[in-house]
C-alpha positions in Angstrom: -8.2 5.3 27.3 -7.9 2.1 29.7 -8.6 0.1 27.4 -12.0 -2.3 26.9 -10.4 -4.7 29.6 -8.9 -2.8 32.6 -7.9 -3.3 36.5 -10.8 -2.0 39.1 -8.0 -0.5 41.4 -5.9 1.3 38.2 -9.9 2.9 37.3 -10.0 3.3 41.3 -6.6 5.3 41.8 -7.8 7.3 38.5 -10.9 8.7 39.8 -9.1 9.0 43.3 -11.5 7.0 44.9 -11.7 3.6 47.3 -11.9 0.9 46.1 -15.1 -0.1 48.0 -16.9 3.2 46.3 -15.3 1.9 42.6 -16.9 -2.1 43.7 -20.2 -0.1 44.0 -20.3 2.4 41.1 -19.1 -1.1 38.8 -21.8 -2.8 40.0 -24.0 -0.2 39.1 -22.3 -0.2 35.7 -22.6 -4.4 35.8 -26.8 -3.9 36.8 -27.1 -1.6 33.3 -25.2 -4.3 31.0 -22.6 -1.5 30.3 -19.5 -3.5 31.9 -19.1 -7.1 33.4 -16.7 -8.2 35.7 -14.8 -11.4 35.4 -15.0 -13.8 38.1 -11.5 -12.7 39.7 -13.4 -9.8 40.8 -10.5 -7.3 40.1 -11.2 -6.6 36.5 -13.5 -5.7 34.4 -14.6 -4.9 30.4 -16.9 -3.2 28.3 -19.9 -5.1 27.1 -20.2 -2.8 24.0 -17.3 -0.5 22.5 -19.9 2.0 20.4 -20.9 2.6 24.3 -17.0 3.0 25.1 -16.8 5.2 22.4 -19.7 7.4 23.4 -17.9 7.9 26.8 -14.4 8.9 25.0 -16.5 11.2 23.0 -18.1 13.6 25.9 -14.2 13.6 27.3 -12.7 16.5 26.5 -9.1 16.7 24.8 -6.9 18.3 28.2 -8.9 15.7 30.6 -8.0 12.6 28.2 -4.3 13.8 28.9 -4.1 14.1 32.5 -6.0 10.4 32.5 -3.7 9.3 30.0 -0.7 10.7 32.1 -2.2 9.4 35.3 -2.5 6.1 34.0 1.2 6.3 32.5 2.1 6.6 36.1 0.4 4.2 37.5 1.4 1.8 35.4 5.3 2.6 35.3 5.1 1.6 39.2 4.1 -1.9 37.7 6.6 -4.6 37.1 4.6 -6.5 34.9 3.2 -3.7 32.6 4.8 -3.6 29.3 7.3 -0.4 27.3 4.2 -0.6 24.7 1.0 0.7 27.0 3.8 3.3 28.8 5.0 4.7 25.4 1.3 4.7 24.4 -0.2 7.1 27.5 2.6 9.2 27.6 2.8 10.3 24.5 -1.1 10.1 24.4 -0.8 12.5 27.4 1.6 15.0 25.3 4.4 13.6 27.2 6.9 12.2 24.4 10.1 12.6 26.0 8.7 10.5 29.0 7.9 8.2 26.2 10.9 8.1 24.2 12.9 5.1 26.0 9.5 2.9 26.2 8.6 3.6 22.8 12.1 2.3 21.8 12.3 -0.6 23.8 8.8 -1.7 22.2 9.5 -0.8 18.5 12.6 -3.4 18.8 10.5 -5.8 20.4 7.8 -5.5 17.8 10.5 -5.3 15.1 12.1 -8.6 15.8 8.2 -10.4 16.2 8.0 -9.1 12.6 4.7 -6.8 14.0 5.9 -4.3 11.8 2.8 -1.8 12.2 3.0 -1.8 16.0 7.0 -1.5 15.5 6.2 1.4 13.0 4.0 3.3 15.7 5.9 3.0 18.3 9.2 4.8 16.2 6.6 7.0 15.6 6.2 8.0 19.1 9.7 7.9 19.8 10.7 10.0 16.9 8.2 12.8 18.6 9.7 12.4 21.6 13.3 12.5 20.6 15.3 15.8 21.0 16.8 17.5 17.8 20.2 17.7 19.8 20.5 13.9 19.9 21.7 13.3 16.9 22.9 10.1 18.0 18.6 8.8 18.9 18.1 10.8 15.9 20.1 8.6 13.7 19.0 5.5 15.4 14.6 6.1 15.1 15.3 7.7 11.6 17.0 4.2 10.2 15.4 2.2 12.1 11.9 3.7 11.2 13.1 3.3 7.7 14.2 -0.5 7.7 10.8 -1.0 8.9 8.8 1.3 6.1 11.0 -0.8 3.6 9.8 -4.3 5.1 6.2 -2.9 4.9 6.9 -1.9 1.0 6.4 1.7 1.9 9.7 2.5 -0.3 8.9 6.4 -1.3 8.8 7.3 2.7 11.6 4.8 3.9 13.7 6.5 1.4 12.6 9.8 2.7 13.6 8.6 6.4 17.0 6.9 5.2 17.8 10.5 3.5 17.0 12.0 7.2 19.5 9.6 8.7 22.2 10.1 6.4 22.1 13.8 7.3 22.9 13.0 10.5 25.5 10.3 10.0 28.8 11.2 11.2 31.4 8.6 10.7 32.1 6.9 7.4 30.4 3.7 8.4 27.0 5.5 9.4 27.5 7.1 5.9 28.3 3.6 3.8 25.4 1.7 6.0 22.7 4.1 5.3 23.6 4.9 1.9 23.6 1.0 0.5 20.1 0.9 2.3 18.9 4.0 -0.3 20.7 1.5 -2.6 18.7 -1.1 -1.4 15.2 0.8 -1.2 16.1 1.9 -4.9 16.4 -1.5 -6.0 13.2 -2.7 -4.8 11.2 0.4 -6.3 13.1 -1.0 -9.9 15.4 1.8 -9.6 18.9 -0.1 -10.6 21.0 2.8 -11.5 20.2 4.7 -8.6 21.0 1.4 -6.0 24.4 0.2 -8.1 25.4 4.3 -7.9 24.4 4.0 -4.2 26.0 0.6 -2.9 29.1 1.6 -5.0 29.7 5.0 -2.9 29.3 2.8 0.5 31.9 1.0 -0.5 34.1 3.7 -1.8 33.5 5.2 1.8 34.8 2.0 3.2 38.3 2.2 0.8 36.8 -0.3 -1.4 37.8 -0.1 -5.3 35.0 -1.0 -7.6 36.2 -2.3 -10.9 34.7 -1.5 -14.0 37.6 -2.3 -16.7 36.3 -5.5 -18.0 40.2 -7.6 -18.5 40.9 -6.2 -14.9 37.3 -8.4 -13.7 38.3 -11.2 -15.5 41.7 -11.8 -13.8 40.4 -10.9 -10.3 37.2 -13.1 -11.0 40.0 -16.2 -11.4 41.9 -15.0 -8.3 38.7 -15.2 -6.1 37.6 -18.7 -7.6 41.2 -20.0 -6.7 40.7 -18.6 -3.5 37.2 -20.1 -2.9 38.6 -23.5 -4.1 41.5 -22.8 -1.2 38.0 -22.5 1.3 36.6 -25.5 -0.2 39.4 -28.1 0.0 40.8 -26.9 2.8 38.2 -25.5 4.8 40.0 -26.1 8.2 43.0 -24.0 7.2 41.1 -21.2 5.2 37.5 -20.8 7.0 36.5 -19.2 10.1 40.6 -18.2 10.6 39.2 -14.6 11.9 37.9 -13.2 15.3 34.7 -11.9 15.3 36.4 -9.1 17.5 36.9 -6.1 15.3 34.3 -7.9 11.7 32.3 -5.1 12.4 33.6 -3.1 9.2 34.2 -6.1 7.0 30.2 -7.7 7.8 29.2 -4.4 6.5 31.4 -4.8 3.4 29.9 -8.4 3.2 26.2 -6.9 3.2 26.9 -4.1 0.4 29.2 -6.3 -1.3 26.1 -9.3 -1.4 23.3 -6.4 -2.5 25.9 -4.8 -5.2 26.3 -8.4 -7.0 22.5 -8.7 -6.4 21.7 -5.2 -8.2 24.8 -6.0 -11.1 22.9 -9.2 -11.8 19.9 -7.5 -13.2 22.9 -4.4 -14.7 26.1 -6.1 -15.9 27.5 -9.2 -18.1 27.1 -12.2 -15.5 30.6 -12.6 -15.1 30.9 -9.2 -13.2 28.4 -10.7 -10.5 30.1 -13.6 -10.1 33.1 -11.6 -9.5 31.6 -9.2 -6.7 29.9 -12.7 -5.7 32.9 -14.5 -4.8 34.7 -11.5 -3.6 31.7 -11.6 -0.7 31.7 -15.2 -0.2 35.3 -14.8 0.2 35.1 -12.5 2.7 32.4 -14.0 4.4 34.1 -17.3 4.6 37.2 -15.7 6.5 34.8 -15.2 9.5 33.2 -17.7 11.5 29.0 -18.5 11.0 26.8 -15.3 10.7 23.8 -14.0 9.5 25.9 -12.1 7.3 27.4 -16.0 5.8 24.0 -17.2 5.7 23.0 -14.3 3.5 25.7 -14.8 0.5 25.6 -18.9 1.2 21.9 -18.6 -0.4 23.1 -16.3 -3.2 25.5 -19.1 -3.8 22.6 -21.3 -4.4 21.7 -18.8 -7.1 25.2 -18.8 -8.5 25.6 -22.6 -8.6 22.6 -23.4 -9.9 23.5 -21.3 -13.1 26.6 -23.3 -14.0 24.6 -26.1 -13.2 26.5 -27.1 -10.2 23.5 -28.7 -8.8 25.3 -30.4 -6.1 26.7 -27.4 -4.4 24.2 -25.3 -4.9 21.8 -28.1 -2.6 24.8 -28.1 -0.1 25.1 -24.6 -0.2 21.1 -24.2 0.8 21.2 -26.4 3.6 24.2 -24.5 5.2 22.5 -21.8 4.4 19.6 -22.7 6.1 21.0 -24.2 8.8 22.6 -20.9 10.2 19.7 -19.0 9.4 17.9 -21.2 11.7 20.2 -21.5 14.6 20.4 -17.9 14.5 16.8 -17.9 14.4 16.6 -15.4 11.6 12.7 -16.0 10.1 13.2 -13.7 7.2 16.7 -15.4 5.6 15.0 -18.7 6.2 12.2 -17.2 4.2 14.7 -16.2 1.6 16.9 -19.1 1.5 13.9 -21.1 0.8 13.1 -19.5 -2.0 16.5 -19.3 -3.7 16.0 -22.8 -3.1 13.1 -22.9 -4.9 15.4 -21.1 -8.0 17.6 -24.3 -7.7 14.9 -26.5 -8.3 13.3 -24.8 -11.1 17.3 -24.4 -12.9 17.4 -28.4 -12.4 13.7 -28.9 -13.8 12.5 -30.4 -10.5 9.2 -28.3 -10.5 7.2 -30.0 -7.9 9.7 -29.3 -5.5 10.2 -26.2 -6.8 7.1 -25.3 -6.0 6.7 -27.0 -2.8 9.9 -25.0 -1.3 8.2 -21.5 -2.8 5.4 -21.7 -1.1 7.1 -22.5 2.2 9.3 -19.5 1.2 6.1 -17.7 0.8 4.4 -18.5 4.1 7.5 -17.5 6.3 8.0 -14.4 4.4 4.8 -13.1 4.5 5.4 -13.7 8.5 8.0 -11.4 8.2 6.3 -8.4 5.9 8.4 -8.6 3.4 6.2 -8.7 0.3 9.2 -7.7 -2.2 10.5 -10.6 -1.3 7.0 -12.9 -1.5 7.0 -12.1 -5.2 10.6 -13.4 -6.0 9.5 -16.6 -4.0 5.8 -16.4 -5.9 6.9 -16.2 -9.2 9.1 -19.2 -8.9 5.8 -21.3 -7.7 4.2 -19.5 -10.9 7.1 -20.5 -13.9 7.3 -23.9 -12.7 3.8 -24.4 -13.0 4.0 -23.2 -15.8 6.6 -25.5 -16.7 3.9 -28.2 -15.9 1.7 -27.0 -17.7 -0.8 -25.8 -14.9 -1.7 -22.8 -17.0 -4.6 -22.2 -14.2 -2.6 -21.9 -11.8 0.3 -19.8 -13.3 -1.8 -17.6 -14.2 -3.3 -16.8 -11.1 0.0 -16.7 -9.4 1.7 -14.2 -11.7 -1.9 -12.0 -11.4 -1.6 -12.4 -7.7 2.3 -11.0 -8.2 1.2 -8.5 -10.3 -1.3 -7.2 -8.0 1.0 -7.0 -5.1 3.7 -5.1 -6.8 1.4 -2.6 -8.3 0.3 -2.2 -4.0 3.7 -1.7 -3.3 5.5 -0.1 -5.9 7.6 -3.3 -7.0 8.3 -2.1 -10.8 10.3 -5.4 -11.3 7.2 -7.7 -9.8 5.2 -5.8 -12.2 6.7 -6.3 -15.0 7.9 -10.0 -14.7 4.7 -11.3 -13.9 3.2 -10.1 -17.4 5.5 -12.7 -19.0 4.4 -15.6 -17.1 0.5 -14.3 -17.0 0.7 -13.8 -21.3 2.3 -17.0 -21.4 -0.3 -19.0 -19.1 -3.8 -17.3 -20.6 -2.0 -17.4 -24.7 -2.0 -13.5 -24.8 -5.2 -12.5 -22.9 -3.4 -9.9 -21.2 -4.6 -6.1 -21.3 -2.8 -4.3 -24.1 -3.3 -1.5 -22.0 -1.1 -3.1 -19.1 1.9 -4.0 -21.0 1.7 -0.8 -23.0 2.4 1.0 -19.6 5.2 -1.4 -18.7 6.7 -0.9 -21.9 7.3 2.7 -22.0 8.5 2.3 -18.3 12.0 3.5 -17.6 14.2 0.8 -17.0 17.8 -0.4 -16.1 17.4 -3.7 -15.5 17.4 -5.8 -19.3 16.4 -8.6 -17.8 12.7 -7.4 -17.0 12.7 -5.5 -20.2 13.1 -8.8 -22.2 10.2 -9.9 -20.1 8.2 -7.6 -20.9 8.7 -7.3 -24.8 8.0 -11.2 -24.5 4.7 -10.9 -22.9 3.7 -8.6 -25.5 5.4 -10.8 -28.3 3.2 -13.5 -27.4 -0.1 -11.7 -26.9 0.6 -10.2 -30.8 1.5 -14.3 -31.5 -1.8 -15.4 -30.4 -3.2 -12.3 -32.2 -2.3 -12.7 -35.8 0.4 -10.2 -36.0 3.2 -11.9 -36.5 5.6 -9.5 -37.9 5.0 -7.2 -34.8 5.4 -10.5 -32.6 9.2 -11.4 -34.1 10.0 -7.9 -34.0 9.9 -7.4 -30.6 11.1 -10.7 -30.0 13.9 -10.2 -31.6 14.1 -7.0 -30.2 14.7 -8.8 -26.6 16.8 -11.4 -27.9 19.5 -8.6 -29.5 19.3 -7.0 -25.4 20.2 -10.2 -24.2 22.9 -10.9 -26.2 24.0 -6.7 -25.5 24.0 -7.9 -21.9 
């Protein structure tokens, strides 16, 4: 309950004894090799922790509390003892509500070091301490709780905990926040219909129109490209013209706006994305740098590199980039680096391809975000691929494979069977591809994947019929799209 390393005078004010009688019962404990003391002469640590344990053990459950809650006190007198070890004996001495503001103040510490299982505990603790009255904490653990879950790739239960929050959100921008992150959790567990539903009615909630008639797109699409050409040329006119006093409602149209175009681009023709795309960027622009602008300037990467604007698109990553790192936001440098990766695989420059994705990989993994480490991934995979270093792509897209199926990443899961039946000529379980197959799907772009896996493992089999069929098959979805 200490700890293995602990201070002689906390154990001293514990057992309500002097310290001169602690010295002596720790030098006793020091003579049997059960504790030594560090030269300081103030603290001390287990030598063994099964013989910690054993002690624990012959504790029983109401002493453990009043040491915990002794300790808790203790410890709050401190100035240097930290919201983590507070949270930690209160609540371990059935004291939550004591807990509550520690365990906060140490989940968003933990939360922004990307120590996502310590952050997770702590909301934990908070949650248990929380009153049902507050609806306001309420809100605030249950989301927060959630965002974390969703980083760790536990999608079933952060969508439990967003569902919670929504419950209690009041005003229409709780509602629109907390309903484009259901959106957002749907997306990653490959549900597409359920996120572009989701994102659409936060935007609804925050008077946006959503356009669906397809001539209606088309005009706004060249409206917003005349205005992004306004930004472009005359940046000092256009750009950054707004007070960040007040963006509070239009950043959070800029985030569902950027994960709507994301979810369409897997949904809708492309020209639809690039209409939402622009409307963001747009919007974005109008303010000046954020984490917010940093976001849709990497999606622009993404939406350059298509048209085969290669020179904006490498612009747009460095600015990009650049806010992301003055703001000091690990996970969208993470991200941007792997959009960049996209750029260079578009433009055929694999090495470099590869060489961004796996610094996209490293930082994100930092950051928990595994959904995220297989978009990266399975860039480093095609363009080895692309190189012909069938070894390696092949162990990349099982490696992507295997994560998704950890996580529940449906998409991961099925896009990695195209690279992995490509790399090994068809040696991929029939078994495996038969289950992605009869998945339910919305996105056609991972269903074309998936028929072309199994295309070329019937290719390399013989069965050529069966191999043009379903290729075939995915080319007529393609051109549907």
């Amino acid at each position: 309950m200490i700890g293995k390393e602990f201070d002689l005078d906390v154990a001293a004010h514990i057992a309500q004894i002097s310290f001169t009688d602690s010295w002596k019962l720790m030098e006793e404990a020091r003579r049997r090799q059960i504790i030594w003391i560090k030269k300081s002469g103030d603290r001390c640590n287990f030598v063994h922790d099964k013989l910690r344990n054993i002690f624990l053990q012959k504790i029983s459950l109401e002493t453990k509390k009043e040491i915990h809650l002794k300790l808790a006190k203790i410890l709050r007198n401190r100035t240097n003892e930290t919201d983590f070890e507070l949270a930690y004996h209160f609540d371990a001495a059935g004291e939550s509500q004591e807990a509550l503001p520690y365990a906060l103040t140490a989940a968003k510490k933990a939360r922004l070091q990307y120590a996502l299982e310590t952050a997770a505990q702590q909301y934990r603790i908070a949650e248990r301490g929380s009153q049902p009255k507050d609806e306001a904490v309420q809100l605030e653990i249950k989301e927060e709780l959630a965002d974390v879950l969703m980083l760790q790739g536990s999608y079933p239960e952060a969508k439990s905990y967003f569902e919670k929050a929504q419950v209690l959100a009041k005003t229409n921008l709780d509602q629109a926040r907390i309903i484009s992150k259901i959106g957002e959790v749907s997306h990653k567990q490959g549900n597409l219909e359920t996120a572009v539903k989701s994102l659409e009615k936060a935007l609804n909630l925050l008077g946006m129109r959503i356009h669906h008639f397809f001539p209606s797109i088309m005009l706004l699409l060249v409206y917003e490209i005349f205005i992004q050409m306004l930004h472009s040329f005359f940046p000092k006119r256009f750009v950054a013209r707004r007070s960040l006093k007040g963006s509070e409602k239009d950043l959070l149209k800029v985030r569902l706006l950027s994960r709507l175009a994301y979810s369409y681009w897997f949904v809708y023709n492309p020209l639809r994305t690039l209409f939402v795309h622009f409307q963001t960027l747009n919007l974005a622009e109008t303010y000046p740098p954020t984490l917010e602008l940093g976001q849709v300037y990497s999606e622009h990467i993404v939406a350059m590199s298509l048209f085969r604007l290669f020179h904006r698109a490498e612009r747009y990553a460095r600015k990009s980039y650049s806010i992301r790192k003055r703001m000091r936001d690990v996970w969208g440098q993470g991200q941007t680096l792997a959009f960049t990766s996209e750029l260079f695989y578009f433009s055929s420059r694999y090495n470099k391809a590869i060489e961004k994705a796996r610094r996209a990989v490293n930082v994100l993994k930092r950051t928990g975000d595994y959904w995220e480490v297989n978009i990266a991934q399975w860039q480093s995979a095609a363009s080895h691929y692309q190189l012909g270093h069938l070894r390696e792509a092949a162990e990349e897209a099982e490696q992507i494979h295997k994560l998704g199926s950890q996580i529940g990443d449906t998409m991961a899961m099925g896009v990695s069977l195209d690279i992995l039946s490509r790399a090994t000529k068809g040696l991929v379980s029939s078994q495996l591809l038969k289950t992605e197959m009869v998945r339910p799907r919305f996105d056609t772009q991972v269903k074309v994947q998936v028929l072309m896996a199994e295309g070329i493992r019937l290719f390399y089999q013989d069965k050529l019929d069966e191999s043009i069929r379903l290729i075939d098959r995915g080319i007529q979805l393609i051109k549907e799209k």
